[in-house]
N, C-alpha and C positions, 0 to 999 in steps of 0.2 A: 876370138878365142873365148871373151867372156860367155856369149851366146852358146857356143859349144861346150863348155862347160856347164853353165846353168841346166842345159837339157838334156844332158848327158844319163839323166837317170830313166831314158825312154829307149835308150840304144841299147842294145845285147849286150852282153855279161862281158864279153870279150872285147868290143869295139872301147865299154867303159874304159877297161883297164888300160889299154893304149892312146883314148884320150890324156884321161888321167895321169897316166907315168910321161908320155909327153910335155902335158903341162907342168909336173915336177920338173922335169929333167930340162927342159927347151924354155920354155914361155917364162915362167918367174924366176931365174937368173936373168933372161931377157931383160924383166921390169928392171930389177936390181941394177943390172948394168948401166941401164938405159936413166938411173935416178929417177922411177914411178913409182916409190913406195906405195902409194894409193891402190896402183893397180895389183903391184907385187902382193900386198897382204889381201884383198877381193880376191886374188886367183888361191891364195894360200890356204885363206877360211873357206872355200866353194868345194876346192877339193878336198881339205880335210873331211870336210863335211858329209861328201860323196865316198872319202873314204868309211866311215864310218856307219854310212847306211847298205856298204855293200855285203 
């Protein structure tokens, strides 16, 4: 996921947003659950991030 997150700003407008809301929704409750802070907040800042440049 991290990989498809990081690159995510090379895929089409629409593939983003269903990476994206994905890894909201699925992947970092995942971290959380799973006790990966590290990785929960890496997927938190990547997407915000991607949110914000979309």
């Amino acid at each position: 996921r991290f990989h498809n997150i990081q690159t995510v700003s090379i895929k089409p407008y629409e593939k983003r947003q269903e990476i994206i809301l994905e890894t909201q929704q699925e992947f970092i409750p995942l971290a959380e659950y799973l006790k990966l802070p590290e990785i929960a907040i890496e997927l938190i800042n990547t997407v915000s991030f991607m949110l914000v440049r979309m």
